[in-house]
Structure formats: C-alpha cells, structure tokens
LUMFITOR-495572 format. One record per atom (N, C-alpha, C): residue in three letters; atom name; x, y, z. Coordinates in nm, 2 decimals. Layout:
N
> ALA; CA; X; Y; Z
...
This chain:
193
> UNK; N; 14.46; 9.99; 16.95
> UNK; CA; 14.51; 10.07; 16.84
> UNK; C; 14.59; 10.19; 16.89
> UNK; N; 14.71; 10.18; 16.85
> UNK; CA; 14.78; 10.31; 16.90
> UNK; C; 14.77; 10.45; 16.78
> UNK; N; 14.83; 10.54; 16.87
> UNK; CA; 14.79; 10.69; 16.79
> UNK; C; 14.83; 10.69; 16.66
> UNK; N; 14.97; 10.64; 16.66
> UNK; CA; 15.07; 10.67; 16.55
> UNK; C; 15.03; 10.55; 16.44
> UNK; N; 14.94; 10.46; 16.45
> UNK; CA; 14.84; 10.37; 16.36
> UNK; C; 14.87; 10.46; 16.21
> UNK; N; 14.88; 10.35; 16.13
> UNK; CA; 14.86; 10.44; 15.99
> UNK; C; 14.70; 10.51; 15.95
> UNK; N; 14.69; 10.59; 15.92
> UNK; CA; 14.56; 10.63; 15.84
> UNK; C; 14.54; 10.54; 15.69
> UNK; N; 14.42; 10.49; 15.72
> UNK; CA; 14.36; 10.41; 15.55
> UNK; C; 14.25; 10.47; 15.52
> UNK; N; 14.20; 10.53; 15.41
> UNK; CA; 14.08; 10.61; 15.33
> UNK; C; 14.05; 10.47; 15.25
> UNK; N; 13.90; 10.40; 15.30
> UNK; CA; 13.85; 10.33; 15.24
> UNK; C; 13.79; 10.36; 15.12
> UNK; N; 13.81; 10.41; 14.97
> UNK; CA; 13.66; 10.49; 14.93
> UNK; C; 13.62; 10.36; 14.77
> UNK; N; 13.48; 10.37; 14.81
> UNK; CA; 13.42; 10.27; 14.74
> UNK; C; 13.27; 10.29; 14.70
> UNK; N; 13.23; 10.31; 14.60
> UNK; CA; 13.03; 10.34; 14.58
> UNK; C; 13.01; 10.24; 14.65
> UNK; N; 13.02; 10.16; 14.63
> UNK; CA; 12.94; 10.04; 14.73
> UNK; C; 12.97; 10.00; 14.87
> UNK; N; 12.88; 10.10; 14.96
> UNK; CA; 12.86; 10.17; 15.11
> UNK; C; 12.91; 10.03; 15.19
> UNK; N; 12.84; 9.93; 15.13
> UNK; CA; 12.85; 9.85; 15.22
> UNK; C; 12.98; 9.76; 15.18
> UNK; N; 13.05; 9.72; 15.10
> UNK; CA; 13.20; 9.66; 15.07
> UNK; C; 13.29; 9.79; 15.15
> UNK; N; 13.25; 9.91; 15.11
> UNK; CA; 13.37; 9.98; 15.18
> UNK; C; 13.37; 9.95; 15.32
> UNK; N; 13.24; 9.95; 15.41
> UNK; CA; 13.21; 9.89; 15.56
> UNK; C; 13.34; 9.83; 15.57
> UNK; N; 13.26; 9.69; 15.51
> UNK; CA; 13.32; 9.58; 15.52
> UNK; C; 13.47; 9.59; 15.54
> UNK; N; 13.53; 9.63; 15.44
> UNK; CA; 13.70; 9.64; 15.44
> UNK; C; 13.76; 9.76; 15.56
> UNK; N; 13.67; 9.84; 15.58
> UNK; CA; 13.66; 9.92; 15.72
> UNK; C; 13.69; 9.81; 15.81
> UNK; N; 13.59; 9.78; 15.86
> UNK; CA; 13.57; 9.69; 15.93
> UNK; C; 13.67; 9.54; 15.99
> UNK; N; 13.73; 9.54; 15.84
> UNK; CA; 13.84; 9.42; 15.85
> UNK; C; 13.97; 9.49; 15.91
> UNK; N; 13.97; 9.60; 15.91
> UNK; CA; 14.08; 9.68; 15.87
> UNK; C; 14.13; 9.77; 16.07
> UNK; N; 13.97; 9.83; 16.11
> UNK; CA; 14.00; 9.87; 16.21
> UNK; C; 14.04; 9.80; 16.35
> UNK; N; 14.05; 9.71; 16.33
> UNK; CA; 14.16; 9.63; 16.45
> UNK; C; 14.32; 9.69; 16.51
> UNK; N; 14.33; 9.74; 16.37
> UNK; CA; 14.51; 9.74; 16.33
> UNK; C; 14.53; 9.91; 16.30
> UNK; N; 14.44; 9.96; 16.24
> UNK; CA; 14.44; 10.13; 16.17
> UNK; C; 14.31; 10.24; 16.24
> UNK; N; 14.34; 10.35; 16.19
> UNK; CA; 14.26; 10.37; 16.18
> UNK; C; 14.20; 10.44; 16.05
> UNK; N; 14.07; 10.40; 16.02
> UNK; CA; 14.03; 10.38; 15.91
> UNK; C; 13.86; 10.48; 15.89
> UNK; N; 13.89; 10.55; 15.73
> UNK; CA; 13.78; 10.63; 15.68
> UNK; C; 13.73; 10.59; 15.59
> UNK; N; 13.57; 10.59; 15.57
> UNK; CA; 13.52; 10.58; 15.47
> UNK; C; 13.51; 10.70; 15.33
> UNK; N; 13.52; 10.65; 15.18
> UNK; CA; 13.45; 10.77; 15.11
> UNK; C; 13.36; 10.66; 15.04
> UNK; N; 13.25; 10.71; 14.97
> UNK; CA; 13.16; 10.67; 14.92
> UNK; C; 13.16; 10.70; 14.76
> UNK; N; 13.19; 10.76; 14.78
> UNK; CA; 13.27; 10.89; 14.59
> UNK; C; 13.37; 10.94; 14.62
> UNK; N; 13.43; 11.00; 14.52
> UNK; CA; 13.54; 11.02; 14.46
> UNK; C; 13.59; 11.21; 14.53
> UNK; N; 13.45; 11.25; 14.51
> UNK; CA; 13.47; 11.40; 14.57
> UNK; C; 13.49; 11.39; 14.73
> UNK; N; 13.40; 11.30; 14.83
> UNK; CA; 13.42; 11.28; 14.96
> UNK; C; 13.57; 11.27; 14.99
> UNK; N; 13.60; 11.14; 14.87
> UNK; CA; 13.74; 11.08; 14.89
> UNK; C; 13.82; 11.20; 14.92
> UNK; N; 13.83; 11.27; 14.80
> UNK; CA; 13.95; 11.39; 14.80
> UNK; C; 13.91; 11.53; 14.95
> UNK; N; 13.79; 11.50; 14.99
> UNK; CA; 13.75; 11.59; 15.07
> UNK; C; 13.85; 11.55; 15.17
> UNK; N; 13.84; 11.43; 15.22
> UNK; CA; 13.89; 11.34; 15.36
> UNK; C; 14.01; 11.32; 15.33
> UNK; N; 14.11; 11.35; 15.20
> UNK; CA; 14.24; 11.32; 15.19
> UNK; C; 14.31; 11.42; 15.27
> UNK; N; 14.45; 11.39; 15.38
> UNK; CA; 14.52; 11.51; 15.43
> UNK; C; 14.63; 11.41; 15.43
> UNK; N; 14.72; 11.48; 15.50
> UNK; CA; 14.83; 11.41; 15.54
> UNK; C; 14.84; 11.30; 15.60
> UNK; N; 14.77; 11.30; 15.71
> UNK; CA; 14.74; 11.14; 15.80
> UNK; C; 14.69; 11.05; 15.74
> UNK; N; 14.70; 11.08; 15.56
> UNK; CA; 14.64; 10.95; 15.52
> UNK; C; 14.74; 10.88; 15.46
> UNK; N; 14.80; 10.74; 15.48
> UNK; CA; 14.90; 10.69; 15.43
> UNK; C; 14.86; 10.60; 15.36
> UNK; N; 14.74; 10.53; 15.35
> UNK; CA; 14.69; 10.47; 15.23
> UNK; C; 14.60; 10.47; 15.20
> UNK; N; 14.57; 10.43; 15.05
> UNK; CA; 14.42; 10.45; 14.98
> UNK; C; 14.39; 10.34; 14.95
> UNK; N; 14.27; 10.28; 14.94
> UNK; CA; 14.22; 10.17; 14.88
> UNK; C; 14.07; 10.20; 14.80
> UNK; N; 14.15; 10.19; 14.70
> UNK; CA; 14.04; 10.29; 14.59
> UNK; C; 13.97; 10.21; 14.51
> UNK; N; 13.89; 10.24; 14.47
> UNK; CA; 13.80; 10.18; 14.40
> UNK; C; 13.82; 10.27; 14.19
> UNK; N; 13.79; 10.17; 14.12
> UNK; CA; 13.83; 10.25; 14.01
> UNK; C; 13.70; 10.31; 13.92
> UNK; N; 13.61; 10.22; 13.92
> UNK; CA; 13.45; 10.26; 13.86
> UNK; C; 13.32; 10.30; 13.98
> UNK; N; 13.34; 10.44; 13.95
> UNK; CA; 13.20; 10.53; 14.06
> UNK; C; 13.19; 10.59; 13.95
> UNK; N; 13.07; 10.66; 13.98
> UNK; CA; 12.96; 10.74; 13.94
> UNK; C; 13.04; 10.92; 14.00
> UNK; N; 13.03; 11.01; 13.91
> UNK; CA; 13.12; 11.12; 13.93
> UNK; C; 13.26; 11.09; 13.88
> UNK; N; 13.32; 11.12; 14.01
> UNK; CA; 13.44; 11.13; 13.99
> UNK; C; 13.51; 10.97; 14.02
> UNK; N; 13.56; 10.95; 13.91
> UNK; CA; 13.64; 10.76; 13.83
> UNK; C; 13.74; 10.77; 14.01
> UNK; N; 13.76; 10.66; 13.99
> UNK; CA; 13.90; 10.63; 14.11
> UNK; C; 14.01; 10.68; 14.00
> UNK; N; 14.03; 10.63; 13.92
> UNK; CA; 14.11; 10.68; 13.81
> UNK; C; 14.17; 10.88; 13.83
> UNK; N; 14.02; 10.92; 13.85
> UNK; CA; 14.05; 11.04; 13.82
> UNK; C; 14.10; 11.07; 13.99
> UNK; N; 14.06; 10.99; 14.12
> UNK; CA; 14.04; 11.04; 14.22
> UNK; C; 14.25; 11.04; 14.25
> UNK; N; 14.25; 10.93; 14.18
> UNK; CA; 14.41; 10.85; 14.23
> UNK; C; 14.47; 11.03; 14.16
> UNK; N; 14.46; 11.05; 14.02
> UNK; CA; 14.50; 11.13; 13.93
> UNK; C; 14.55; 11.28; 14.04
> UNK; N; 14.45; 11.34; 14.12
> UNK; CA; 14.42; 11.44; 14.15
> UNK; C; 14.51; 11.38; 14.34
> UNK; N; 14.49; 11.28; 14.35
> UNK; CA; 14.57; 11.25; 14.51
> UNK; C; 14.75; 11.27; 14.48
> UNK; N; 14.77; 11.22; 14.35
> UNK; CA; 14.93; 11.23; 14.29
> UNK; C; 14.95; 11.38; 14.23
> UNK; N; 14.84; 11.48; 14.23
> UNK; CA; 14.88; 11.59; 14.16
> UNK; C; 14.90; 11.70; 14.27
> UNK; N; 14.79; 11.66; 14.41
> UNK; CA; 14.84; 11.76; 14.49
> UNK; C; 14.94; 11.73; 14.60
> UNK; N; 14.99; 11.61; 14.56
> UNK; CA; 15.14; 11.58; 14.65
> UNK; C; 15.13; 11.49; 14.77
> UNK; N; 15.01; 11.41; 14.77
> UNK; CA; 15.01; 11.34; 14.92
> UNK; C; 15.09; 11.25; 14.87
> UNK; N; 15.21; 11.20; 14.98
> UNK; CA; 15.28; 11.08; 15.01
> UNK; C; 15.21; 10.99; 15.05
> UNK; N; 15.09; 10.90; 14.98
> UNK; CA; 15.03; 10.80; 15.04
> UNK; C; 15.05; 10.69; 14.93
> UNK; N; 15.02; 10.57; 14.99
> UNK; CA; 15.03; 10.47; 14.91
> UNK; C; 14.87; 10.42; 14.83
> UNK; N; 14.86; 10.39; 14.72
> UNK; CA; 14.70; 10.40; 14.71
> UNK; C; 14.73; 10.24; 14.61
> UNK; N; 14.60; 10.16; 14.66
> UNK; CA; 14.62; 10.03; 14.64
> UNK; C; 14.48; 10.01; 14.57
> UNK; N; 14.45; 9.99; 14.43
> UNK; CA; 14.38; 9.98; 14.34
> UNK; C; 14.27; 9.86; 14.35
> UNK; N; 14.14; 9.86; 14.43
> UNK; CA; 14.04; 9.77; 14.47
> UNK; C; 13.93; 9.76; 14.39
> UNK; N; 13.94; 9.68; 14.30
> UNK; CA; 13.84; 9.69; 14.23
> UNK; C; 13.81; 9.57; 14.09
> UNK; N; 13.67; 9.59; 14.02
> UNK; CA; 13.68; 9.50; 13.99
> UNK; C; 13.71; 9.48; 13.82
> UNK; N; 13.75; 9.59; 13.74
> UNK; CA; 13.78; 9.64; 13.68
> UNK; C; 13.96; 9.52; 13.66
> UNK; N; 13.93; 9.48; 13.55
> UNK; CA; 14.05; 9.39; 13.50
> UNK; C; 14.16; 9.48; 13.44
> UNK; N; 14.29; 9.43; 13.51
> UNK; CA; 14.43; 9.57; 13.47
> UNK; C; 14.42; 9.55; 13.29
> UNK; N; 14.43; 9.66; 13.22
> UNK; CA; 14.48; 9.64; 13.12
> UNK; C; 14.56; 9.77; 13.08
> UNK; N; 14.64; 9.78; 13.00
> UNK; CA; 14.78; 9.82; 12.94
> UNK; C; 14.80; 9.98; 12.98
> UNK; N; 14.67; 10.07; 13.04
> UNK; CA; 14.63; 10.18; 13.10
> UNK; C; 14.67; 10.16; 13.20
> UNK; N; 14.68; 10.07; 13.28
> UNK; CA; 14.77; 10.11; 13.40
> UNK; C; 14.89; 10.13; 13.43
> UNK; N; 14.98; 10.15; 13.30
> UNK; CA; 15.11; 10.19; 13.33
> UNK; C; 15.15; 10.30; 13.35
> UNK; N; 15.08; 10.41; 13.31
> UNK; CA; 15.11; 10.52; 13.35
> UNK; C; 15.01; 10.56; 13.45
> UNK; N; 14.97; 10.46; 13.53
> UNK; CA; 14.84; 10.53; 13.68
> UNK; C; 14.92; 10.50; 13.77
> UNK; N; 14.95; 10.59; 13.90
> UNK; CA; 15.04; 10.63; 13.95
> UNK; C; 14.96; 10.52; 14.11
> UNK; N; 14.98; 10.41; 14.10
> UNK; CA; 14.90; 10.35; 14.21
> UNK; C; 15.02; 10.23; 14.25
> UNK; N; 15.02; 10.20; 14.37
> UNK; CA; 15.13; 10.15; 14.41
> UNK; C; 15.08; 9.96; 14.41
> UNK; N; 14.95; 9.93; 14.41
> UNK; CA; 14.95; 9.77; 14.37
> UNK; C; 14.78; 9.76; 14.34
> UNK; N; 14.78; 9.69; 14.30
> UNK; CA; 14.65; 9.64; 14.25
> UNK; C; 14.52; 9.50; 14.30
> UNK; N; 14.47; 9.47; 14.31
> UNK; CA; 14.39; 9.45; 14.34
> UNK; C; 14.25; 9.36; 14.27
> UNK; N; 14.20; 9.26; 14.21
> UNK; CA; 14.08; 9.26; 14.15
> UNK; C; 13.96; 9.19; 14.24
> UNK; N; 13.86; 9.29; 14.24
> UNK; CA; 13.74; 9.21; 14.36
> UNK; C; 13.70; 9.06; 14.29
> UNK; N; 13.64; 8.98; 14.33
> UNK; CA; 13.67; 8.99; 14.49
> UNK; C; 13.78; 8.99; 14.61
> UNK; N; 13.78; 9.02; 14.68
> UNK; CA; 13.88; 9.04; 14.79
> UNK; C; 13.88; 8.96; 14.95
> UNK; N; 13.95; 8.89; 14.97
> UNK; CA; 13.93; 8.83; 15.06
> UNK; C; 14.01; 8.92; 15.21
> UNK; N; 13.94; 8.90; 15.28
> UNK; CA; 14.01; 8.99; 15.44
> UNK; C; 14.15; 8.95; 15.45
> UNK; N; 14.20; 8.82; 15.44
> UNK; CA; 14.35; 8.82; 15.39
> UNK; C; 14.41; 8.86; 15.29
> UNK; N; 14.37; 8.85; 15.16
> UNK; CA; 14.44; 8.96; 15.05
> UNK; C; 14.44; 9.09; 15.10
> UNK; N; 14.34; 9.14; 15.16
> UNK; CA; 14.36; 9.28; 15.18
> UNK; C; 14.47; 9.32; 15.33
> UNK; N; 14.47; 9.22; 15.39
> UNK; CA; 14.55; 9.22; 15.55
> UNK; C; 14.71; 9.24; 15.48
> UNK; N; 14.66; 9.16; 15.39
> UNK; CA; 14.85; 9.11; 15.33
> UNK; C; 14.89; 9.22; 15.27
> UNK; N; 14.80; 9.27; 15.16
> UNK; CA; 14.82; 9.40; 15.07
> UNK; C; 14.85; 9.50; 15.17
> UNK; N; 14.77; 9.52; 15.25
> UNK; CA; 14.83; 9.64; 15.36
> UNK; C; 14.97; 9.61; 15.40
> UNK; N; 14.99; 9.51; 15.46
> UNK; CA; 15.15; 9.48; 15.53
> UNK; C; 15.25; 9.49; 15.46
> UNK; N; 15.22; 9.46; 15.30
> UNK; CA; 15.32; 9.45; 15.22
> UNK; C; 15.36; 9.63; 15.15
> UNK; N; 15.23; 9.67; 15.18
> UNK; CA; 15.24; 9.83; 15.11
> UNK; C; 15.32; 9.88; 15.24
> UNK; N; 15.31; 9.82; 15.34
> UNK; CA; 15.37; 9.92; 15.48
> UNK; C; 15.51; 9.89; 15.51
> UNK; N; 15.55; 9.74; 15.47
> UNK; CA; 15.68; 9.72; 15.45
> UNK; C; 15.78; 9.76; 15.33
> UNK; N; 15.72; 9.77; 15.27
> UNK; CA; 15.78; 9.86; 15.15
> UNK; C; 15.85; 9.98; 15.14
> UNK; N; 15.72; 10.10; 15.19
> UNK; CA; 15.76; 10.22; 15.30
> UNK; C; 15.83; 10.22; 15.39
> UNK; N; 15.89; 10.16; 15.46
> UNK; CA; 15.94; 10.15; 15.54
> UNK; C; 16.09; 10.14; 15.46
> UNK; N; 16.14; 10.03; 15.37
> UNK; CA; 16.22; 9.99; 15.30
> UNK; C; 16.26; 10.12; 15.29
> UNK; N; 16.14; 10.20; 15.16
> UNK; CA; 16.20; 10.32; 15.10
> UNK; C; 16.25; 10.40; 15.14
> UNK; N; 16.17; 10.42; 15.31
> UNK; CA; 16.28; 10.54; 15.40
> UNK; C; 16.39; 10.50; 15.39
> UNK; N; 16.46; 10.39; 15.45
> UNK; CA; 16.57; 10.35; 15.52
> UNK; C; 16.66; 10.34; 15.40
> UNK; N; 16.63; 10.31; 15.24
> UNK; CA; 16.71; 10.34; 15.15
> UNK; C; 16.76; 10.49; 15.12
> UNK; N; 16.65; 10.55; 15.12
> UNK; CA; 16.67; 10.68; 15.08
> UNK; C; 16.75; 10.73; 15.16
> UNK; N; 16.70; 10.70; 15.28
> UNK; CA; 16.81; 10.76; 15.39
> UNK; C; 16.97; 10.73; 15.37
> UNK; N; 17.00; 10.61; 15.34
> UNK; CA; 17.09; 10.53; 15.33
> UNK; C; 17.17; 10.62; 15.19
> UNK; N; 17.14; 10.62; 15.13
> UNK; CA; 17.18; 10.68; 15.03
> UNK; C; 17.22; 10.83; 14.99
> UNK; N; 17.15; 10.94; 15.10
> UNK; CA; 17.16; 11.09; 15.12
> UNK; C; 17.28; 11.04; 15.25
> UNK; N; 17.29; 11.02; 15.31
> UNK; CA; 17.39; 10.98; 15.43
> UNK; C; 17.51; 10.93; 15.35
> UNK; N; 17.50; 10.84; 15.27
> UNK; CA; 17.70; 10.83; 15.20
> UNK; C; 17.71; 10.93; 15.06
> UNK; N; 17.62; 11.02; 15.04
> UNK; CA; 17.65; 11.12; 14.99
> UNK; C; 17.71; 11.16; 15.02
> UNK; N; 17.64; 11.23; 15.19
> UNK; CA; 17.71; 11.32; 15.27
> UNK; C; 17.87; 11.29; 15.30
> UNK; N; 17.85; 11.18; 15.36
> UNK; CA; 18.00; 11.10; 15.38
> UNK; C; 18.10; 11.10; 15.26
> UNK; N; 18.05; 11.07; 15.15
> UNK; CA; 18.17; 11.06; 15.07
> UNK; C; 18.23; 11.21; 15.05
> UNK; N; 18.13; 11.32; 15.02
> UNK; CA; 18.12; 11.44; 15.01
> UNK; C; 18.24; 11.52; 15.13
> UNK; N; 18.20; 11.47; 15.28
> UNK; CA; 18.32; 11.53; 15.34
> UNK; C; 18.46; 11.42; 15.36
> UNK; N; 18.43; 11.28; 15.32
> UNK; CA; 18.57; 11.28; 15.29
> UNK; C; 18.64; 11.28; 15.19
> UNK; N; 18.59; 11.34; 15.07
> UNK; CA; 18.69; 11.40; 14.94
> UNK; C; 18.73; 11.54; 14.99
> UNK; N; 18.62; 11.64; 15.10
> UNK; CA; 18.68; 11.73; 15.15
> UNK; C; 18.78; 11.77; 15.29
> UNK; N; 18.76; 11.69; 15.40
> UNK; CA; 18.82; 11.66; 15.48
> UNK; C; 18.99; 11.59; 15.51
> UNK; N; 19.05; 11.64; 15.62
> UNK; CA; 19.13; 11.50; 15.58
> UNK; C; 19.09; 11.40; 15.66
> UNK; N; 19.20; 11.27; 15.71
> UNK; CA; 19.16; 11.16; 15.78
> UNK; C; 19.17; 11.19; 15.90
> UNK; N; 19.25; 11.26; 15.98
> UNK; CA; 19.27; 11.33; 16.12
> UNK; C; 19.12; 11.46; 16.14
> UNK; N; 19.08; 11.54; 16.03
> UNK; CA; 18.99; 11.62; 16.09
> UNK; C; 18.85; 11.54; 16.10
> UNK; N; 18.83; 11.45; 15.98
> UNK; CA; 18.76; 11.35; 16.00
> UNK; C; 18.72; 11.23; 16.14
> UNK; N; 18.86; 11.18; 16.19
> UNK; CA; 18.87; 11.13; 16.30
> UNK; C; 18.82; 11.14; 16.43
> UNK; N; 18.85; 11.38; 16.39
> UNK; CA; 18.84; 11.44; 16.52
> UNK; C; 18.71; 11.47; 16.53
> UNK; N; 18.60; 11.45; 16.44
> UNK; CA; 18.51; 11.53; 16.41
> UNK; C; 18.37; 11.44; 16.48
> UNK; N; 18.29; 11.43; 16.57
> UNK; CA; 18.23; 11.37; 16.65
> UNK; C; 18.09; 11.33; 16.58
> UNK; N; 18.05; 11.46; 16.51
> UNK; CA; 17.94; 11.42; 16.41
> UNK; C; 17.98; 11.34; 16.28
> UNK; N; 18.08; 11.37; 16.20
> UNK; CA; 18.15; 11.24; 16.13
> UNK; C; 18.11; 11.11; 16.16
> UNK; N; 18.17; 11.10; 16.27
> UNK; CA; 18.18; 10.96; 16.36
> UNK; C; 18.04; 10.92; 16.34
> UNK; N; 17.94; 10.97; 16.42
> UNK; CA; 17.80; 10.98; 16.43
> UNK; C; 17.75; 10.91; 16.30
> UNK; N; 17.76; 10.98; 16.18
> UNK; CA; 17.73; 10.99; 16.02
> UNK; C; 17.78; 10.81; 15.99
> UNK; N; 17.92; 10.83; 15.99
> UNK; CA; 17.94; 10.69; 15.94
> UNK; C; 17.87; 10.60; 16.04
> UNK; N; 17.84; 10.57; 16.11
> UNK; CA; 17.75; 10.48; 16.23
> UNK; C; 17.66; 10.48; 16.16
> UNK; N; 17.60; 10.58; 16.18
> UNK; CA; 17.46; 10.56; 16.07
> UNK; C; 17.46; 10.52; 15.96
> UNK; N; 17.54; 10.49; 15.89
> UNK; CA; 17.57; 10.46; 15.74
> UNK; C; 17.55; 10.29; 15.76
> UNK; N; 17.66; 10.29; 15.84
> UNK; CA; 17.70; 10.17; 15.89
> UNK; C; 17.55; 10.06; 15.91
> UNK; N; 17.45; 10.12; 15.98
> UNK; CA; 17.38; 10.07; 16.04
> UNK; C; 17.28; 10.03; 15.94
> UNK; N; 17.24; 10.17; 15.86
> UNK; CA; 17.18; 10.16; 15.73
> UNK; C; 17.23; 10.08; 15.63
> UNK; N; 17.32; 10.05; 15.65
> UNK; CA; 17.40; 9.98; 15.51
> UNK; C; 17.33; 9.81; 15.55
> UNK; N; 17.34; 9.76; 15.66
> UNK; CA; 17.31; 9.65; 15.68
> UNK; C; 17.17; 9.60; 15.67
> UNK; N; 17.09; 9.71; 15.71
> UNK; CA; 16.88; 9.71; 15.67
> UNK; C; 16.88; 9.73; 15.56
> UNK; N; 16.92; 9.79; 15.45
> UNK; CA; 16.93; 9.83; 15.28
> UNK; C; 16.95; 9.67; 15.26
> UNK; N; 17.08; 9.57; 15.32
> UNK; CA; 17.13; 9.45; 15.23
> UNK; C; 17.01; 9.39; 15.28
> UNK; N; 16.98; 9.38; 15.41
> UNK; CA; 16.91; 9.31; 15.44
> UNK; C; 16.75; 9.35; 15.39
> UNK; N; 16.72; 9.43; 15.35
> UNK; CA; 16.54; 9.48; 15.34
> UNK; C; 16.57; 9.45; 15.12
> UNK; N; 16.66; 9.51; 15.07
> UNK; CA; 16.71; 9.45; 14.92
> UNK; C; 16.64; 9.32; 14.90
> UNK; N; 16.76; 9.23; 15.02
> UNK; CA; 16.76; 9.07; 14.96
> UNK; C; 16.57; 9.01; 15.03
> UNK; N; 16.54; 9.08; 15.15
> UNK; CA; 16.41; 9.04; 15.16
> UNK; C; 16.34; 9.05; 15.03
> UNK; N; 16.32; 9.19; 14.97
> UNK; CA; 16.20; 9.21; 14.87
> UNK; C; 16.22; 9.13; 14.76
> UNK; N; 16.40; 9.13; 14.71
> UNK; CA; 16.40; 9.04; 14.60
> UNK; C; 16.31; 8.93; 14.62
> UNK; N; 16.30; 8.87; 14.73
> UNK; CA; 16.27; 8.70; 14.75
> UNK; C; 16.15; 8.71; 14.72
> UNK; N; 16.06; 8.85; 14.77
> UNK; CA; 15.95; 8.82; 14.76
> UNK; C; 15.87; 8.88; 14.63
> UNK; N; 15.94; 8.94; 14.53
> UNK; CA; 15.91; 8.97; 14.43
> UNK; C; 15.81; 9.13; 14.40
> UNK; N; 15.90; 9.21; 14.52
> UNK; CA; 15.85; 9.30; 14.55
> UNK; C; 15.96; 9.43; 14.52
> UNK; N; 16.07; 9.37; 14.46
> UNK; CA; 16.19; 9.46; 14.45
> UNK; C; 16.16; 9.58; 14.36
> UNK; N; 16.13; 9.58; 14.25
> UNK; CA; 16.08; 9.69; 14.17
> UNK; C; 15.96; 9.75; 14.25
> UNK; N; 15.86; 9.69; 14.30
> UNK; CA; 15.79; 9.78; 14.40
> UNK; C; 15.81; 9.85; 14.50
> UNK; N; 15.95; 9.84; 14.54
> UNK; CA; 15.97; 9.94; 14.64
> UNK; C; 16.07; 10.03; 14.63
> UNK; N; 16.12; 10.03; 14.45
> UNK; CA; 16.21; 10.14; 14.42
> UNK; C; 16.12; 10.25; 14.29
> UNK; N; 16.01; 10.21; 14.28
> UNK; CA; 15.89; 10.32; 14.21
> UNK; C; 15.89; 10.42; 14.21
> UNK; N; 15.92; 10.45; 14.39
> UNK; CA; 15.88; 10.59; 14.41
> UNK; C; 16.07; 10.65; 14.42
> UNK; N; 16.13; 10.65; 14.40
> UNK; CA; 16.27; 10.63; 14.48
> UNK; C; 16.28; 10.78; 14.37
> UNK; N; 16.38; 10.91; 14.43
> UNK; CA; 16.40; 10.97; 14.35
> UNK; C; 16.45; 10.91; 14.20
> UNK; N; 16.44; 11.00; 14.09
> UNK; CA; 16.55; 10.93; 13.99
> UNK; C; 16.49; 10.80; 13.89
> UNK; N; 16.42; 10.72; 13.98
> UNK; CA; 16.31; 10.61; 13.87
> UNK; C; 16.27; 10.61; 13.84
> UNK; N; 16.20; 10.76; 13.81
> UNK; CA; 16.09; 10.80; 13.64
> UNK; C; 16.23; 10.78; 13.52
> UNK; N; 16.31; 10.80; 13.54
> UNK; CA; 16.42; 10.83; 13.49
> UNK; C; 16.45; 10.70; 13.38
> UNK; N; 16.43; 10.57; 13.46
> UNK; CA; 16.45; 10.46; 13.41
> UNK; C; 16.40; 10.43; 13.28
C-alpha cells in the first residue's frame, strides 16, 4: 500500500459489516472504521477521500452524517451503503452513488474504482477548462508575435493541448459507461442546471 493510497472512512452500526468492508478494502487503501455517525464526523479530515456510509444508525442518521460532511466543506466522495431502498429523498442528498446491501466485495471494489475514476476525470476537466480561459483571455489581449514570444504561453497551450485530448478521451469513456452525468455533479456551475 503506498502513502499517497486514498483514505476510505468505513462508518456502519454494524461493527462487524463495517470490518468486513474494511477488510475487503485494505489491500488497496487505507481504511477507518466509524461505528456511528458522531465517531464518523470525529475521524472525518482531509485525508479522507471517501465515505461509505451507512444511512440508518442509532443517533446521528448517515443522512444527517453525509448532511454535516457537505456543510463543513470536505472534498470527499461519499457512497451511500446501505439497506435502506432509494426513494425520491435522495435527490437533494448530496452523495455521489448509491448502494443497496447486500453488497458483494466486488460491487464495493467496483464502486470504489468508479468513484476514483470519476475524480480524476473532474480534475483534468476542471483543469482543462480554467486553462482555455486563461488562453483565450490572453489571446483577445495579446498579440500573435508577443504571444509567440512568450514562453509561459507556449507552456499554457501545451497544456491545453494535452488536456484537451484526456477531457475527449475521459468524456467519450464515461458516456460509454453511463457515468457521464456522474462526473459533472460536482463541476462548478451544475447546481445551476
């Protein structure tokens, strides 16, 4: 397991499923248990990049735990485990995929990969997209000679360049896999929609 391993906050009332998904999990991550909803938020920091939450505990709901993980600003991805059937309340719960137990070590292997490729997507768009900002921005102000001469320019479009190709290519992947609207959720601008 290397350092830079994603962090995953298992949290689950049921000691022994969260184990388990621990367990499945720590090969590849490195991985925390919560047992409730208050541990959960205790053990939440930065280094946590995904949640696998559970929705029905005793205290504090996963519902309320997700509610309170989106209000104090973590960038994590939190993936809804549980056995609790989706109904029309989950459109405004701010959870990146869902889940119904039981769960098999490959649904959950998959679900992780897919939440990590996603993130990944989203950087390289976002990026992609603040970068021909920039570019268009200095060439409505620039001309084509100071542009030419200008070595970070150069630099900028490359990168554009480069981005522009992982954007077509990471796009046409997710379309295929029916993942396209999942990985523009979080994208500035898409509450907007």
């Amino acid at each position: 397991m290397s350092e830079d391993a994603p962090e995953i906050l298992v949290v689950d009332d049921e000691s022994r499923l969260a184990d388990l998904f621990a367990a499945w999990l720590q090969a590849d991550w490195n991985v925390e248990t919560a047992y409730d909803g208050e541990t959960a938020l205790e053990k939440m920091g930065e280094s946590v990049e995904i949640v696998l939450l559970d929705r029905r505990m005793p205290g504090l709901s996963g519902d309320e735990v997700l509610e309170q993980i989106r209000e104090e600003g973590y960038d994590c991805r939190v993936v809804m485990v549980t056995a609790v059937d989706p109904d029309f309340d989950i459109i405004e719960m701010g959870f990146d995929d869902y889940l119904v137990k039981p769960v098999s070590k490959d649904d959950l292997l998959d679900i992780i990969d897919r939440i990590q490729t996603r993130s990944t997507y989203e950087a390289d768009i976002q990026e992609f997209y603040s970068l021909v900002s920039k570019k268009s921005l200095l060439e409505s102000e620039k001309s084509e000679r100071e542009l030419e001469d200008n070595e970070e320019y150069q630099e900028l479009a490359e990168r554009v360049d480069e981005l522009e190709e992982s954007v077509d290519h990471s796009v046409g992947q997710l379309s295929n896999h029916d993942d396209f609207v999942g990985a523009f959720q979080d994208l500035p601008g898409s509450d907007d929609a």
